[in-house]
N, C-alpha and C positions, 0 to 999 in steps of 0.2 A: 582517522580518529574523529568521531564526533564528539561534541560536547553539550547537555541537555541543559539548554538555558530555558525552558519553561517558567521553572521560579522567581526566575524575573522578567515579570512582564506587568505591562501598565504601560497607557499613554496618558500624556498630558497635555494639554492646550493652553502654549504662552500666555502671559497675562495680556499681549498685544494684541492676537489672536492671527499672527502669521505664520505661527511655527506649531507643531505638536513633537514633545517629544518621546521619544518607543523605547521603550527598555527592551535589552536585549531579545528576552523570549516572547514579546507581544506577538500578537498573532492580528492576520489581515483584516479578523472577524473585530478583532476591538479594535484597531484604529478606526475602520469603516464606522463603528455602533457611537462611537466617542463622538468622531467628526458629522456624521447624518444628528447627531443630537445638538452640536452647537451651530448647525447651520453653513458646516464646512463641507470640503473635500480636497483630495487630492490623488497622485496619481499613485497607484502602489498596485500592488501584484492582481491578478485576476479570479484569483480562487480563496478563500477567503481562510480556510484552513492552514496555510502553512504563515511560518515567521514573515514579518517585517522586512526585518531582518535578510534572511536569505533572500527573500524575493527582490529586494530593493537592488541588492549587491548583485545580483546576478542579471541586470535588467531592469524588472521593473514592467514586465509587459500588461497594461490593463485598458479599462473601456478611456481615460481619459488621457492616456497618452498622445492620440491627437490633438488636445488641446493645452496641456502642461507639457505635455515630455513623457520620455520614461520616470519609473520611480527613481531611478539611479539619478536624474538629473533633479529629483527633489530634495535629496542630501545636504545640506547646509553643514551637518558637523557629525564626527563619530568617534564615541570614547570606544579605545581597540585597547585592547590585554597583547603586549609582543609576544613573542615566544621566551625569553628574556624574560616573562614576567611583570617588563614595564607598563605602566599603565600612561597612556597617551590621548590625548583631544586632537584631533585631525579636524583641517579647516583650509578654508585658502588661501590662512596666515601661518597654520599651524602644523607642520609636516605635511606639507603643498602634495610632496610626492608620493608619501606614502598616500594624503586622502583621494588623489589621480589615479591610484593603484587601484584604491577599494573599492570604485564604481564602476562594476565591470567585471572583475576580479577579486571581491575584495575575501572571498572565501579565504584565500591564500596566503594573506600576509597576516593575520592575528586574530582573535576574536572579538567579534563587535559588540560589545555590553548596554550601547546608548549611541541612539540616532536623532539628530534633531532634521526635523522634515518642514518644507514650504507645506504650507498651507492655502488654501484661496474660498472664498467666500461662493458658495451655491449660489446657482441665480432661480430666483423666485419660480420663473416658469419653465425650469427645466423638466421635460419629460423624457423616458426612453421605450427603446421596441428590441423586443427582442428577438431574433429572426435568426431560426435553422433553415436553411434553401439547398437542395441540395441537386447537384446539376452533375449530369454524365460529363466525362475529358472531351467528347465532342462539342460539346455547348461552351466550355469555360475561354476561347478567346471573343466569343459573345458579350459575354458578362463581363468580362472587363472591359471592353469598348464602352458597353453602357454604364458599367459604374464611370467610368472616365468622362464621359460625354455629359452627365447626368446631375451628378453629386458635389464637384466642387465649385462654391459660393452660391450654392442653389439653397442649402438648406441649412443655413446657420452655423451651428455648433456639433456638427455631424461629426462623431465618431465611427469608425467602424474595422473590425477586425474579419480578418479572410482568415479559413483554416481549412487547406487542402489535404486531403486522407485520398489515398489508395486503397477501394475495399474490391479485393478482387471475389467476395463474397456478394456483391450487392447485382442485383438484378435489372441490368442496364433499362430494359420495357417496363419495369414495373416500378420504378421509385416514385417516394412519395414524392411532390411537388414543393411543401411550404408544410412550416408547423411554426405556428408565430405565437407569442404570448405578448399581451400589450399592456403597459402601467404605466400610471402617472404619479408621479410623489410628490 
């Protein structure tokens, strides 16, 4: 069964400025627009199109999980609807187990209607790169050696995600090499 929480959606940014919180149906596109406006961020799903929400509870896999965590470990608090009906605030005072449940799993035990999420302050001179590379099964214990040798405390605040595909369509002689986009904000 699904349940279309769209209409509720909206984030908001504490008056302290540590926490944002998502209503159920927010989507990744307005936490990111809210938080990039007041000078924030934090770690939350990679694609900007689906829920908070779902992405948070399931993981949480994004560009700043190297440096926060998963989204799942940005969770502070979640009002959940039981099955039962009841409506509940989960915390790590407040149904300890049920809110252990929800990070990870949390599709399972009830609906999420409200998240409160860590928040963290942008740093001034952050920039990023965005980089498709893409390397035949022959090259790839290569490329780990060098990312391993290369990368860590070399270069700051280095995030970076690996995504291995098997295209038994691609043309082992002929692949492109690099297709890079670069920005700074």
């Amino acid at each position: 069964m699904n349940i279309w929480l769209r209409n509720l959606s909206g984030v908001k940014i504490t008056p302290d400025g540590r926490h944002a919180i998502v209503e159920g149906g927010g989507l990744v596109s307005e936490l990111v627009k809210t938080l990039e406006a007041a000078g924030k961020q934090t770690s939350s799903g990679l694609c900007l199109c689906v829920g908070v929400a779902g992405s948070s509870l399931g993981g949480g896999v994004g560009p700043f999980m190297g440096e926060y965590g998963l989204g799942l470990d940005q969770i502070v608090s979640a009002r959940v609807v039981l099955a039962n009906g009841e409506v509940v605030t989960t915390n790590d005072m407040s149904h300890p187990d049920l809110f252990w449940a929800l990070k990870g799993a949390g599709h399972n035990f009830g609906i999420v209607t409200q998240m409160t999420l860590r928040i963290y302050d942008k740093r001034e001179d952050e920039s990023w790169v965005v980089a498709f590379l893409v390397f035949t099964q022959d090259k790839l214990e290569g490329l780990f050696s060098e990312l391993s040798s290369r990368l860590p405390g070399k270069l700051g605040h280095l995030s970076y995600d690996l995504l291995m595909v098997r295209d038994p369509t691609a043309d082992a002689d002929n692949v492109s090499s690099e297709k890079t986009a670069i920005s700074k904000r």
